[in-house]
C-alpha positions as CSV (number, residue, x, y, z in Angstrom):
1,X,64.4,-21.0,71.7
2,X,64.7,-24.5,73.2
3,X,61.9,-27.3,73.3
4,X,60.7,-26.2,76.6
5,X,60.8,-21.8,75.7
6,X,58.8,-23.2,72.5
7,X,56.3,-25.2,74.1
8,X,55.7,-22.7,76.8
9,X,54.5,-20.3,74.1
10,X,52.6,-22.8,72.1
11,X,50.4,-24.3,74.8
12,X,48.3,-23.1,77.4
13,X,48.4,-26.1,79.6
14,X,50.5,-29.2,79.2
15,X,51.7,-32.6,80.9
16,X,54.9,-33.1,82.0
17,X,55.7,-36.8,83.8
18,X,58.5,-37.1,86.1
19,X,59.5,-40.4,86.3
20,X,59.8,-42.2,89.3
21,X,62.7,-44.1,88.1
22,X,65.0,-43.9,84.7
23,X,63.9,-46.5,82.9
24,X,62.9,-46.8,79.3
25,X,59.8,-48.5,79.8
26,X,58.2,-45.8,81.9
27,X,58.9,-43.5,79.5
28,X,57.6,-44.9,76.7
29,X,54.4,-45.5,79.0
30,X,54.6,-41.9,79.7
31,X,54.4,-41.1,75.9
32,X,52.3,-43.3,75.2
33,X,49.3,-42.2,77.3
34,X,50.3,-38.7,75.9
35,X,52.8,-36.9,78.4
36,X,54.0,-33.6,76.5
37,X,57.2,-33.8,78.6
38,X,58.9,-35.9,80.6
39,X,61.7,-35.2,83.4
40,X,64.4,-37.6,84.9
41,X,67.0,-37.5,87.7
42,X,70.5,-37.9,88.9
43,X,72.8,-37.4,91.7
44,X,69.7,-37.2,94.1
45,X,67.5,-39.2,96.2
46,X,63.8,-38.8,95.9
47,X,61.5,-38.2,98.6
48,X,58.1,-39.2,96.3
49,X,59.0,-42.2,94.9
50,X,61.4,-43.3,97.8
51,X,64.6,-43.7,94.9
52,X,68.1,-42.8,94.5
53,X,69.9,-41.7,91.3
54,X,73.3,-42.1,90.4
55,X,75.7,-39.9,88.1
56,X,75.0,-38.9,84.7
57,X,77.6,-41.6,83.0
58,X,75.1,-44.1,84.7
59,X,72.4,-42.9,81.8
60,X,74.0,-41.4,79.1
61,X,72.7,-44.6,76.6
62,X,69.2,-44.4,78.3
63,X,68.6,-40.2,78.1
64,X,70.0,-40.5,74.4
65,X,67.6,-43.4,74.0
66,X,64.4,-41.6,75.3
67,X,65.2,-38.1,73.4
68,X,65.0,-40.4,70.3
69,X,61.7,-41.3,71.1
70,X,59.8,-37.9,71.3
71,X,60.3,-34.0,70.3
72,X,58.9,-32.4,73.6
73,X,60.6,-30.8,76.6
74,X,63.3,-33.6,78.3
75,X,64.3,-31.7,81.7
76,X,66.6,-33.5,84.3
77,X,67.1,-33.1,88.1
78,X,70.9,-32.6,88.5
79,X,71.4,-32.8,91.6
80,X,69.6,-33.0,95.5
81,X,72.3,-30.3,96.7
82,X,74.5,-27.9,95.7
83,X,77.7,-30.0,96.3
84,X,76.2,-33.1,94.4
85,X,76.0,-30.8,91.3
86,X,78.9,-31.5,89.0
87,X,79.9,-29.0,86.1
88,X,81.2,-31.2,84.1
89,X,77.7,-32.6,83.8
90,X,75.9,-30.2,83.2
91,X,78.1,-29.3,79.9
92,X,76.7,-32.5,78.2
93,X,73.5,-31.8,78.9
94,X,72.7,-30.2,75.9
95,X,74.2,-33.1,73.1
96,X,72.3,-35.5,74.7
97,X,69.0,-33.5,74.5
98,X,68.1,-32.5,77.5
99,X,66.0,-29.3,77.2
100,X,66.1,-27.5,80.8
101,X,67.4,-28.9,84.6
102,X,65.2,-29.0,87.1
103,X,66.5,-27.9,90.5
104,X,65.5,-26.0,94.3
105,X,67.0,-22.3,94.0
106,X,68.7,-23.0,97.4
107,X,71.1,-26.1,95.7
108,X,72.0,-24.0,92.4
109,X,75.0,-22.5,92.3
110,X,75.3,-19.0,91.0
111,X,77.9,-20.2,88.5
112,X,75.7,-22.6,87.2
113,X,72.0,-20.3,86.5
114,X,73.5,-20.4,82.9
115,X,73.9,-23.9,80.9
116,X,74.6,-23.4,77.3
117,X,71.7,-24.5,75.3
118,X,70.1,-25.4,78.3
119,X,66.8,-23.6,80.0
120,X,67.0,-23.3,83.6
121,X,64.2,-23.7,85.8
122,X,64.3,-23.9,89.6
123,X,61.7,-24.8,92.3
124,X,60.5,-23.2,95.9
125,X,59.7,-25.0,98.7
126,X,57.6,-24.4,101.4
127,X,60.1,-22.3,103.1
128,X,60.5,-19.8,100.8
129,X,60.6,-16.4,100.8
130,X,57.5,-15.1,98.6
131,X,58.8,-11.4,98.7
132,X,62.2,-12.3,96.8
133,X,59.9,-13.5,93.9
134,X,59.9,-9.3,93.5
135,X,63.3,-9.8,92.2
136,X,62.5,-12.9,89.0
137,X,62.6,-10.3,86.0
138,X,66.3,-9.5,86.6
139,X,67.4,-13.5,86.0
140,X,67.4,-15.7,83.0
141,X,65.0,-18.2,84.5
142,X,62.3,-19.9,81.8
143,X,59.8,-21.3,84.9
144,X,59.5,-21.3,88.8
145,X,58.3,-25.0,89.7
146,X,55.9,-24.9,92.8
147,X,57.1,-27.1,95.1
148,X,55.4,-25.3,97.9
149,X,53.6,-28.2,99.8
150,X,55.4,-29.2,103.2
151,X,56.5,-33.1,103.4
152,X,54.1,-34.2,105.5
153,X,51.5,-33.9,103.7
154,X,52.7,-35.4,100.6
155,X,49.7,-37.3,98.8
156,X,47.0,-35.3,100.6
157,X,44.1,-34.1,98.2
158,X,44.8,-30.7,96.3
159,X,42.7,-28.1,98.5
160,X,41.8,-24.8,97.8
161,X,44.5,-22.9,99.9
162,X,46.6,-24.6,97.1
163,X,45.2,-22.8,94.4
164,X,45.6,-19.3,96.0
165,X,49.0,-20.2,96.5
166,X,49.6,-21.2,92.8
167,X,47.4,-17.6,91.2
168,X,49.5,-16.0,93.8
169,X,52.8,-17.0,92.2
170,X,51.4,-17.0,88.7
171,X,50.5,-13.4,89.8
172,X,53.7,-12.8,91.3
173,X,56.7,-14.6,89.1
174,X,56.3,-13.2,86.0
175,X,57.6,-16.5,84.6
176,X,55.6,-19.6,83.8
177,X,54.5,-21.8,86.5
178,X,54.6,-25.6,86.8
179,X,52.9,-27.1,89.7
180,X,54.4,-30.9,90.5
181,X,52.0,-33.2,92.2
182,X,53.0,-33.4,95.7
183,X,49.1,-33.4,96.4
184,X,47.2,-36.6,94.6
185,X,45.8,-34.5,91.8
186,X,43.5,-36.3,90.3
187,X,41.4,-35.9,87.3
188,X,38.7,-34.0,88.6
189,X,41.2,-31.7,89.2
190,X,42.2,-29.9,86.2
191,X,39.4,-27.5,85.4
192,X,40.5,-26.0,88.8
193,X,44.2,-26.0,88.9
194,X,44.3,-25.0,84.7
195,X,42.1,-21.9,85.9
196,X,45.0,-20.7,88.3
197,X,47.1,-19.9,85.4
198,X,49.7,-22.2,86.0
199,X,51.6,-23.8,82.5
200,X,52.3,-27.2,83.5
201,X,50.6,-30.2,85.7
202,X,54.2,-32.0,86.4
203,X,53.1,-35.4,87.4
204,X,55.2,-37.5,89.5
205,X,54.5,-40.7,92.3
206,X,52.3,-38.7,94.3
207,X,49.7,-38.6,91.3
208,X,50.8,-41.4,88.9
209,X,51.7,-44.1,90.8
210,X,55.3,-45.9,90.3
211,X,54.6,-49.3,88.5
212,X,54.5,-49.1,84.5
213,X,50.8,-49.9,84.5
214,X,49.8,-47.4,86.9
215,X,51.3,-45.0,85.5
216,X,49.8,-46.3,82.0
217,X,46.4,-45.2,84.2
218,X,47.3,-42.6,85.7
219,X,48.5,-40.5,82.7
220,X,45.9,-41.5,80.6
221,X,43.1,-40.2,83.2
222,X,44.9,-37.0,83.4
223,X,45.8,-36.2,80.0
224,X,41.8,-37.3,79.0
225,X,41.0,-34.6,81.5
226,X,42.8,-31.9,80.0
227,X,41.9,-32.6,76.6
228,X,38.1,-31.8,77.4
């Protein structure tokens, strides 16, 4: 059982950041304001924070760094398509620390759903066939990450349609959920989204900002919010 497996069945409800850039600073921030978990990138541009990410030679000192620094779930984005995913990358994963990748079920490769010592997790998008989630219990995925809302309204306020979607697919997956903040979840916010069912608030731009003292804020505010 990895860090991510373990925490998954020792907490009800947890934090996750996803950092709008690699740097140390953020996630020491991040960890500081009490983040349970934190999730990086590479080989991908992202749409939230507006940033691209290079190869995973590019971070090797910085990922070995940050796994230093905490003993929660460390999950990485390996790639933004299924031809930017490199093998060879993925096999190091594990002796750097990372705990699970991070990853749309329409850019993972069938040859890649098993990473030695390495959870996999994959996301859904908005286009995504809800029946095949019928099918979950005969892969060796840890958690489904609901990535559900369409682009345009990226930083809109979480509405309730939202959390019928997310008891639906807590209902429905028979795998922990982890909703990422493509809606501006705020504080006020938890009681609500925690009563869905889903596992893990995975807070990225949308939510937390993308400067080291609004994220200082930002993740403060919500991890005060789930404490109560």
């Amino acid at each position: 059982m990895n860090r991510l497996e373990r925490a998954l069945s020792e907490k009800p409800f947890q934090l996750f950041v996803s950092l709008p850039r690699n740097e140390e600073s953020l996630a020491n921030t991040a960890l500081a304001e009490g983040a349970d978990g934190l999730k990086v990138h590479m080989n991908v541009h992202h749409r939230a924070s507006g940033n691209s990410f290079g190869p995973l030679a590019n971070y090797l000192e910085l990922f070995t760094s940050i796994r230093s620094q905490f003993d929660g779930p460390f999950g990485i984005v390996p790639a933004g398509s299924p031809q930017d995913l490199n093998p060879a990358e993925l096999a190091q994963l594990s002796s750097i620390g990372i705990d699970f990748i991070s990853i749309y079920g329409h850019h993972l490769p069938a040859a890649q759903m098993r990473i030695e010592g390495v959870a996999s997790t994959f996301a859904i998008d908005d286009q995504f066939d809800w029946a095949l989630l019928d099918s979950m219990k005969h892969f060796p995925m840890t958690a489904l990450e609901a990535s559900i809302v369409p682009g345009a309204e990226y930083g809109t306020p979480l509405v309730f349609t939202d959390l019928l979607k997310y008891r639906l697919l807590v209902e429905k997956a028979g795998i922990p959920v982890m909703v990422p903040t493509q809606r501006k979840v705020v504080p006020a916010d938890i009681p609500a989204l925690r009563d869905t069912g889903v596992r893990v608030l995975l807070a990225g731009a949308m939510a937390l900002g993308t400067t080291t003292d609004e994220i200082k804020r930002s993740v403060a505010a919500l991890r005060n919010a789930i404490d109560k």
